[in-house]
matplotlib code that plots the C-alpha trace (Angstrom):
import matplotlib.pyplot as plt

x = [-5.3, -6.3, -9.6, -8.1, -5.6, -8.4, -10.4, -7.9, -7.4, -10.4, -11.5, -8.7, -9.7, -13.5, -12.1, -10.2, -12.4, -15.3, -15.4, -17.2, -17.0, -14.6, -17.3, -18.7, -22.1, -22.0, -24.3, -22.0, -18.7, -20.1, -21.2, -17.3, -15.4, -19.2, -20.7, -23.5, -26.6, -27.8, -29.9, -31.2, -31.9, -30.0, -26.8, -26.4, -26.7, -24.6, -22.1, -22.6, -22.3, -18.5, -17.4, -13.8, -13.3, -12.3, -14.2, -17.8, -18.9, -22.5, -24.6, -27.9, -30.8, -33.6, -37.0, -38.3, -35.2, -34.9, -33.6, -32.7, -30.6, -29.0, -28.3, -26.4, -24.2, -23.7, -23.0, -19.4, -18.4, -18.2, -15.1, -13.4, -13.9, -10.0, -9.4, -11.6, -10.9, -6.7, -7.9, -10.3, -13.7, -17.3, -19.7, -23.6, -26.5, -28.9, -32.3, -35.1, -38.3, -40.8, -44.4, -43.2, -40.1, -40.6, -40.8, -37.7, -35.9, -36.5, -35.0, -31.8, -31.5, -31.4, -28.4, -26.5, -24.4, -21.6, -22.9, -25.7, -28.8, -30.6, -33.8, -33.6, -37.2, -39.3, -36.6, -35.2, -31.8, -32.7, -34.3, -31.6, -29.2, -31.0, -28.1, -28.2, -31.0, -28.4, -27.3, -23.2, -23.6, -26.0, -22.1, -20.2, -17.0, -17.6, -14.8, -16.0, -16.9, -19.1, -17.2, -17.9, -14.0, -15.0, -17.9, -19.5, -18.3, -14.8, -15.1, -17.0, -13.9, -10.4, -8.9, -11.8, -10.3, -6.8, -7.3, -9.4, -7.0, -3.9, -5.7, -7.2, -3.4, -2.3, -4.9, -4.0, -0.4, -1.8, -3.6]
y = [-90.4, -93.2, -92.1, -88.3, -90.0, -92.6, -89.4, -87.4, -89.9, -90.7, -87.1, -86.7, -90.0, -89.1, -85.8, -87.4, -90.6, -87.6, -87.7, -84.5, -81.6, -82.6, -81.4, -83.9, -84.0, -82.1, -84.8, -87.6, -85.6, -85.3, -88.6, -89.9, -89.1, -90.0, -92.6, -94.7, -94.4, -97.8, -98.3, -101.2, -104.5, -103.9, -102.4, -105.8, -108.0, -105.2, -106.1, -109.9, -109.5, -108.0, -111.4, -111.9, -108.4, -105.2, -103.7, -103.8, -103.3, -102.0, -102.0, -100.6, -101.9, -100.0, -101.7, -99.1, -99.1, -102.0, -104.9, -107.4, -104.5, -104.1, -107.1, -107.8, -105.1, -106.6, -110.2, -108.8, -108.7, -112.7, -112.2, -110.5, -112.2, -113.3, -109.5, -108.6, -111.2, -110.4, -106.6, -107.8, -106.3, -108.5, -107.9, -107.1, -106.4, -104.0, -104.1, -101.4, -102.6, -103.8, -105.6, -107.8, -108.8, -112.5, -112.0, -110.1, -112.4, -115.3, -113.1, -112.2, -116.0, -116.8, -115.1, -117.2, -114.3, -115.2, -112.6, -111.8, -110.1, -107.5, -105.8, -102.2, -102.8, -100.0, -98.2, -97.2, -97.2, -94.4, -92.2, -92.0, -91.9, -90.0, -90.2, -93.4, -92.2, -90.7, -93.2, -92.2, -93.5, -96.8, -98.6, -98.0, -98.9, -98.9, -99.5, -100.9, -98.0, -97.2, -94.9, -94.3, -94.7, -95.0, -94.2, -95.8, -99.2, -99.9, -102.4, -99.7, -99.8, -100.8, -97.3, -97.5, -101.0, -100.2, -96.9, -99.2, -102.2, -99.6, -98.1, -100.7, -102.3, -99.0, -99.6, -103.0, -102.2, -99.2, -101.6]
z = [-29.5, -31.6, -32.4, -33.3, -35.5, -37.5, -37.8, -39.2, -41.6, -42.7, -43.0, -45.7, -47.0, -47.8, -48.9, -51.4, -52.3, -53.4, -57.0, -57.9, -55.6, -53.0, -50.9, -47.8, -46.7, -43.5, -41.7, -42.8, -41.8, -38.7, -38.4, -38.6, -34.9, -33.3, -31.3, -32.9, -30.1, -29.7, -26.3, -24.5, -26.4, -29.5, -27.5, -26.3, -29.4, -30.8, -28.4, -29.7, -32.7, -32.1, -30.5, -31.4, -33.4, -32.4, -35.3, -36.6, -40.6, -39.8, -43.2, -42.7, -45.2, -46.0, -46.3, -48.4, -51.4, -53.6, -50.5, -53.6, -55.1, -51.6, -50.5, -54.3, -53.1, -49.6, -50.9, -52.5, -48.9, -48.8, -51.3, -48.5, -45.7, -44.8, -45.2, -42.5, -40.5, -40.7, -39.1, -36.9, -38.7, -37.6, -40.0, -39.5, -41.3, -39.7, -41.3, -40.9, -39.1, -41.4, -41.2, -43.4, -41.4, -41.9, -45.9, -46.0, -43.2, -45.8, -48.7, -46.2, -45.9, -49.5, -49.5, -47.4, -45.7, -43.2, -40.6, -38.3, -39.1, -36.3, -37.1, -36.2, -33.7, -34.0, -35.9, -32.7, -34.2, -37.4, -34.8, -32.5, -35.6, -38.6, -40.8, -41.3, -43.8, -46.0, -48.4, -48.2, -44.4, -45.0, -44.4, -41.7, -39.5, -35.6, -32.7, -29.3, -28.0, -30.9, -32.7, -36.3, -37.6, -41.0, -43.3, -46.5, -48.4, -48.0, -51.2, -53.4, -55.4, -55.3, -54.5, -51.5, -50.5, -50.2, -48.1, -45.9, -45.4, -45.1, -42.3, -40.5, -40.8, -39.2, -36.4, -35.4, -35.1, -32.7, -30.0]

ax = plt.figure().add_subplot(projection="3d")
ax.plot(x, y, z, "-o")
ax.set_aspect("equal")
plt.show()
């Protein structure tokens, strides 16, 4: 019931957060209402990473796209950090395996970000979950139980924000 009524929502959110078309990527529309496929290893510093929170922001990073440019994006999330805490979102950057883990570990450090970093080993995680390649789905909202309740940056903008903390309000009065 609570996962039919966050997708409803969301759906009509992403329908009306699109700028141009109103269209939705079919791959990311049917990446809301799923389950994130995380096996072995990672399920369990996944499970971790949730700690205290009933929620995880997943932000996948790309090796291969400008990681500086990325992780400028992903710093705005310190700002907000009360916010998430008041509806009970962890936070976690998921990085794409590289050979040069170590140099982009040190760059991930320089940012001094108040969440955990995993490295997606073998890219394991973007083969069990090839949407993640599409760039509307690089941030996401997971429950628990690894359902994707939300999709994309909830702080892309203010209108993105305040759909975001009106639902996750919504949520936490659910429980």
């Amino acid at each position: 019931m609570k996962l039919t009524f966050v997708c409803s929502l969301l759906l009509s959110l992403l329908i009306v957060g699109c700028k141009n078309t109103g269209k939705i990527d079919p791959e990311v529309q049917s990446f809301l209402g799923s389950q994130l496929v995380v096996r072995g290893e990672m399920r369990a510093r996944f499970d971790s990473v949730f700690q205290n929170n009933d929620y995880l922001m997943v932000m996948y990073l790309a090796t291969a796209e400008c990681v500086p440019c990325s992780l400028n994006v992903i710093n705005k999330l310190k700002y907000h950090q009360q916010l998430f805490r008041d509806v009970r979102t962890g936070q976690c950057l998921l990085v794409q395996d590289t050979s040069e883990r170590s140099g982009v570990a040190e760059l991930i450090a320089s940012f001094d970000f108040p969440f955990p970093t995993l490295f997606d080993a073998d890219d394991a995680i973007l083969r069990e979950n090839p949407v993640l390649s599409n760039a509307l789905a690089k941030t996401f909202i997971m429950d628990r139980e690894y359902n994707i309740i939300w999709v994309g940056s909830p702080i892309q903008n203010e209108k993105s924000l305040e759909l975001y903390t009106k639902m996750m309000y919504k949520l936490c009065t659910l429980d």
